[in-house]
N, CA and C atoms as an extended XYZ file, in Angstrom:
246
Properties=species:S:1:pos:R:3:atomname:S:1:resname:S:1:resid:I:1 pbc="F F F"
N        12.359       59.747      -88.795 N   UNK     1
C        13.282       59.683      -89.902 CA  UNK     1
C        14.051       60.985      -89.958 C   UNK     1
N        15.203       61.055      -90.253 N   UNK     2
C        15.733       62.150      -90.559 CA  UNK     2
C        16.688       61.968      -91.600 C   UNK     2
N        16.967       63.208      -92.445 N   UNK     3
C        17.766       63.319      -93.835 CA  UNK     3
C        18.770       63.913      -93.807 C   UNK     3
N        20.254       63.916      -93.465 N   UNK     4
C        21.542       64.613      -93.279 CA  UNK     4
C        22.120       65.311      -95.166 C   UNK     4
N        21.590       66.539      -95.280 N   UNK     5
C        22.045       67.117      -96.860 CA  UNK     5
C        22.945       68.024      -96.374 C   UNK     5
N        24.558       67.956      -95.918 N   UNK     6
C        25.669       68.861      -96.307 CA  UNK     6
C        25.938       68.888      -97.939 C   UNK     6
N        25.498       69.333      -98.728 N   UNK     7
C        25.380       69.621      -99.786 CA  UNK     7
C        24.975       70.359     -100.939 C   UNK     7
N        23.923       70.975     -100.027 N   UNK     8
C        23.354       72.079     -100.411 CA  UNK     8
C        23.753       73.356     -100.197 C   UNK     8
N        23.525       74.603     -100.410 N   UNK     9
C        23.444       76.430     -100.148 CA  UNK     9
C        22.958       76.298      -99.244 C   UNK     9
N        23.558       76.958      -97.896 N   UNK    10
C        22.680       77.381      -96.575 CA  UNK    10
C        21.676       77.723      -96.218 C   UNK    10
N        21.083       78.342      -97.375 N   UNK    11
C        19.286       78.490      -97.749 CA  UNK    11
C        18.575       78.034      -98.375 C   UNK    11
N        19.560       76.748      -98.585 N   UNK    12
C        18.169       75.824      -99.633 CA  UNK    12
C        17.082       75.076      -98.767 C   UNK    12
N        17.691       74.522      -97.729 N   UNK    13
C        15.831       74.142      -96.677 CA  UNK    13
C        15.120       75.504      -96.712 C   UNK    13
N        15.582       76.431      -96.395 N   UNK    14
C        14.941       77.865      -95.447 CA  UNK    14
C        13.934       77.518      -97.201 C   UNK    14
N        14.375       78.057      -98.091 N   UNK    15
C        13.653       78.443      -99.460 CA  UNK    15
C        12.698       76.876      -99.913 C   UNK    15
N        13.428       75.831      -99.854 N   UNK    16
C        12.257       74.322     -100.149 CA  UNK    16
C        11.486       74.591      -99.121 C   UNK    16
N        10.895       74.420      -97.698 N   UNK    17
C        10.518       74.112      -97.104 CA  UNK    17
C         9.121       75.564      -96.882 C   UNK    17
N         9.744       76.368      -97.704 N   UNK    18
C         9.069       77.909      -97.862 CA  UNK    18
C         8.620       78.386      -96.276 C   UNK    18
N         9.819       78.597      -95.764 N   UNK    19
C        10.017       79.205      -94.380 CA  UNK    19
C        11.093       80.192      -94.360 C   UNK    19
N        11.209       81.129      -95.185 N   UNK    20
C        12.119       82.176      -95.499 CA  UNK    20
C        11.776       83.076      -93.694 C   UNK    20
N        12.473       83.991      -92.896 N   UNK    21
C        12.408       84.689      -92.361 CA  UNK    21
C        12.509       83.933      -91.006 C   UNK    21
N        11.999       82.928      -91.073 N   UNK    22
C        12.306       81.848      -89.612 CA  UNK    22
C        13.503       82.097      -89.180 C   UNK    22
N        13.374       81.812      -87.589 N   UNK    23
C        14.591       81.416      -86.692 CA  UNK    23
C        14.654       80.429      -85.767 C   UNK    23
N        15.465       79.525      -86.038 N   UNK    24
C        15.868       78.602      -84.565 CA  UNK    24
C        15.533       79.450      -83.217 C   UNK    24
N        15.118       79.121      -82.471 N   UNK    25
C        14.916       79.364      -81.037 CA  UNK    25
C        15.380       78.612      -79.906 C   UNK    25
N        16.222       79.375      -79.287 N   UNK    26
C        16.434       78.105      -77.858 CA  UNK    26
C        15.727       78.672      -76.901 C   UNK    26
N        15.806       77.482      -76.014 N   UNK    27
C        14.618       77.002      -75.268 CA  UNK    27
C        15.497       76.152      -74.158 C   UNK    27
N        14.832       75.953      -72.667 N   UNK    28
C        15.823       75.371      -71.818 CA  UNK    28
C        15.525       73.773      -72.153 C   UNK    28
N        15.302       73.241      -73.352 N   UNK    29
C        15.483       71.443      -73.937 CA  UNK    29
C        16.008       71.935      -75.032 C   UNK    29
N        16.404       73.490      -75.550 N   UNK    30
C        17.769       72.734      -76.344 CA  UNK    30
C        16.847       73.813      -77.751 C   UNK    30
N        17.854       74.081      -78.613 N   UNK    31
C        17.601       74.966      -80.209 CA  UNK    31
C        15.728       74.175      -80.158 C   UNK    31
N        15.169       74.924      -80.808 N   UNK    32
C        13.648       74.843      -81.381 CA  UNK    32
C        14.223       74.355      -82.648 C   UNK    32
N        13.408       73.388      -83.007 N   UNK    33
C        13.676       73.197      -84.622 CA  UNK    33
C        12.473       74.416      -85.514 C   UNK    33
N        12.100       74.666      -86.428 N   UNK    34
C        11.478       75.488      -87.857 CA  UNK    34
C        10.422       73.840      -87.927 C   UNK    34
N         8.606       73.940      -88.099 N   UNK    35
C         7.973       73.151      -88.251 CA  UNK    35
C         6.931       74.468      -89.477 C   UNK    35
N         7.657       73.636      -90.790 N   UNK    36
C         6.800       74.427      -91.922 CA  UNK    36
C         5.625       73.361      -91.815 C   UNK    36
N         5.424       72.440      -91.384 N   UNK    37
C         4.278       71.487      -90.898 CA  UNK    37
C         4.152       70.526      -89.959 C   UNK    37
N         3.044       69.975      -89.337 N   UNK    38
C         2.836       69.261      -87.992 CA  UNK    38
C         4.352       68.741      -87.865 C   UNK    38
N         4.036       67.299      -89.174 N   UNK    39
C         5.164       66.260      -89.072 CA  UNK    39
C         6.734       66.577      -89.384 C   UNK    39
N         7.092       67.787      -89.849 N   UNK    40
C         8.431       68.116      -90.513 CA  UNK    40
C         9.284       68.946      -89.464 C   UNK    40
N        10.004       68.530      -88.784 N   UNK    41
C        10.856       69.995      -88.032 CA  UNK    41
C        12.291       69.896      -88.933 C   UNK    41
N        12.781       71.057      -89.101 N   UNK    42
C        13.893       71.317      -90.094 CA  UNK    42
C        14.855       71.992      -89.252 C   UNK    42
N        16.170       72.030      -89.713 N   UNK    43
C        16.893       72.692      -88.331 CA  UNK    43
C        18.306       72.776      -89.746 C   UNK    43
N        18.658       73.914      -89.973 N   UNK    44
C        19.724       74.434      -90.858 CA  UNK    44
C        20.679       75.062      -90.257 C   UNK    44
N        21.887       74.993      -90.812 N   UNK    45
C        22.853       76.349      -90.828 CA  UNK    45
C        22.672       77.755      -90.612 C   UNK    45
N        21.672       77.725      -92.249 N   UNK    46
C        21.141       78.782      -92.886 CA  UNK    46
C        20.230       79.666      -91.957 C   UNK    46
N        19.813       78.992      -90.541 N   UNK    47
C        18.964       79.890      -89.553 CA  UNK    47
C        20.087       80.345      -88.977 C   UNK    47
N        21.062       80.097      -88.956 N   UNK    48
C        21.998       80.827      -87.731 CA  UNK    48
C        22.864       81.441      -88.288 C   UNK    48
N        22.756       81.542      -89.471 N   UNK    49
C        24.091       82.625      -90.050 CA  UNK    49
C        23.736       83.754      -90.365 C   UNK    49
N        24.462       85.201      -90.262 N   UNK    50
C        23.510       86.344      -90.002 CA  UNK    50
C        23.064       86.656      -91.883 C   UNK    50
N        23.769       85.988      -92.537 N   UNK    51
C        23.128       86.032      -93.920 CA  UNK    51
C        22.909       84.209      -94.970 C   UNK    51
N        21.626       83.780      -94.820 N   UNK    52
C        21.674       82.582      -94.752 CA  UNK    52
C        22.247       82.245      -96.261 C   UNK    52
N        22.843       83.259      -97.395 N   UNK    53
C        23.156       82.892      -98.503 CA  UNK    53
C        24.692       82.910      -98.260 C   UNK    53
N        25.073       82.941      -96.974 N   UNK    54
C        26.556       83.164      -97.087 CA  UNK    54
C        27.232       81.665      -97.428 C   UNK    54
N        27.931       81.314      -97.992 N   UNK    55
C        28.912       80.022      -98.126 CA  UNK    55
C        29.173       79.288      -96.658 C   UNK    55
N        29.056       77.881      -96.647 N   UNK    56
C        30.016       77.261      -95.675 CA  UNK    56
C        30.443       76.485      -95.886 C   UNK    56
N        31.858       76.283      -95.851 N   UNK    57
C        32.354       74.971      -96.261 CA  UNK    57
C        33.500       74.102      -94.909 C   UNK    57
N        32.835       73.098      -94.693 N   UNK    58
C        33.068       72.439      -93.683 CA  UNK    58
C        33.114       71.555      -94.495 C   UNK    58
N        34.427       70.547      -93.632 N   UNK    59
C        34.645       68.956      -93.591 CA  UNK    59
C        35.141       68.263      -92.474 C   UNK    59
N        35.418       67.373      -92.340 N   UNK    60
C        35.852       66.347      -91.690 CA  UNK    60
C        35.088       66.346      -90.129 C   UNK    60
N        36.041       66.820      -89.289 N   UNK    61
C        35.516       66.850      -88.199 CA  UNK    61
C        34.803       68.471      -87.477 C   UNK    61
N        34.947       69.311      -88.203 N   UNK    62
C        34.091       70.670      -88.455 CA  UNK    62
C        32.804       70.153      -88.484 C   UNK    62
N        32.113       69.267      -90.061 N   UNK    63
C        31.013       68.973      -90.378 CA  UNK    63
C        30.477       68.256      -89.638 C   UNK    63
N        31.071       66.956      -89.428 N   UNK    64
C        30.578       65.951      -87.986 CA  UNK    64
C        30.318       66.634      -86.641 C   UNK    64
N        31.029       67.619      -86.681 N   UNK    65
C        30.549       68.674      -85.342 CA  UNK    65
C        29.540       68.827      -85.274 C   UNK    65
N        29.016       69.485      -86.475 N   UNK    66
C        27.913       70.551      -86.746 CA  UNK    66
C        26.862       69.177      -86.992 C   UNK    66
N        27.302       68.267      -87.891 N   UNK    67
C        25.882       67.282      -87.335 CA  UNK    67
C        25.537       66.580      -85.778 C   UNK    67
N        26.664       66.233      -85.429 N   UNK    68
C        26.455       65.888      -84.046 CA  UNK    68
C        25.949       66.870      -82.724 C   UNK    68
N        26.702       68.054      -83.032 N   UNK    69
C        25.749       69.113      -82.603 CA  UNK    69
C        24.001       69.568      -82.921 C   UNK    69
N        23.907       68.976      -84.045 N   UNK    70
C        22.116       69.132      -84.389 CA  UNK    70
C        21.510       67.995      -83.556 C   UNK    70
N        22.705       66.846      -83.276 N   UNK    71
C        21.276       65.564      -83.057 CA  UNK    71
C        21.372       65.968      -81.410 C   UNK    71
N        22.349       66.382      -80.963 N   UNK    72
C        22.459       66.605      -79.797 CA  UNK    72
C        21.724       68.225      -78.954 C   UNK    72
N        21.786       68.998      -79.694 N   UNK    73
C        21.586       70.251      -78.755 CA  UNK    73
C        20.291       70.841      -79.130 C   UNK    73
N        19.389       69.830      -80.588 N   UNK    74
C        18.106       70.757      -81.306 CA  UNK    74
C        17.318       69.608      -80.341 C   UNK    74
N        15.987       70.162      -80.219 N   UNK    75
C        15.172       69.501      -79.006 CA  UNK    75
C        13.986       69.068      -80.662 C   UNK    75
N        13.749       67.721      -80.555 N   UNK    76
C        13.444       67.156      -81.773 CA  UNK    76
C        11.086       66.911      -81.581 C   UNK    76
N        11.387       67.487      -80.082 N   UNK    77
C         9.866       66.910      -79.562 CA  UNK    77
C        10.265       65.947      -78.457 C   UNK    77
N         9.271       65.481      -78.105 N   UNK    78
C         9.043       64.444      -77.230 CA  UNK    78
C         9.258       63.143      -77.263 C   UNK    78
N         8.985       62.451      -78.679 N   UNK    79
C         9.396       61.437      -79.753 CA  UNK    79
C        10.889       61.366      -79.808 C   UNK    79
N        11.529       62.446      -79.666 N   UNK    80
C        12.921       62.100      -80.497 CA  UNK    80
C        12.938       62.146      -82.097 C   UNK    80
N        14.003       61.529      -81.889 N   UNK    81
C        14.235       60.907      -83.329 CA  UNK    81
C        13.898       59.662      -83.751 C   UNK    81
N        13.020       58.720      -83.421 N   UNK    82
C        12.624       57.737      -83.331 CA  UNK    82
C        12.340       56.972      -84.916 C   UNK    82
């Protein structure tokens, strides 16, 4: 399952998910997702911006970037997205 929230502050997963200080990692299968537990991998903005409270405001085909870029380039496990 996965949950698409452009809607939130760039640090609102990092702060819900209580994984403050985390970073995405790449890896040769692609960005590491953030696993604050077994079943949850989380994958934000807010890890890659050098201040995760900074503003972003994206639309149209900017935002569709940036999601299509998550389903595509974050390595989700072995499972996928299933």
């Amino acid at each position: 399952r996965m949950d698409i929230d452009d809607h939130q502050p760039p640090d609102f997963y990092v702060k819900w998910a209580s994984i403050p200080g985390e970073q995405v990692h790449q890896s040769g299968l692609g960005w590491q997702p953030v696993y604050p537990m077994d079943n949850l991998g989380v994958i934000s903005i807010g890890f890659l911006l050098s201040d995760p409270r900074e503003a972003v405001v994206w639309r149209g085909p900017k935002k569709n970037g940036m999601i299509k870029q998550f389903l595509r380039d974050v390595h989700w496990g072995d499972d996928g997205l299933d």
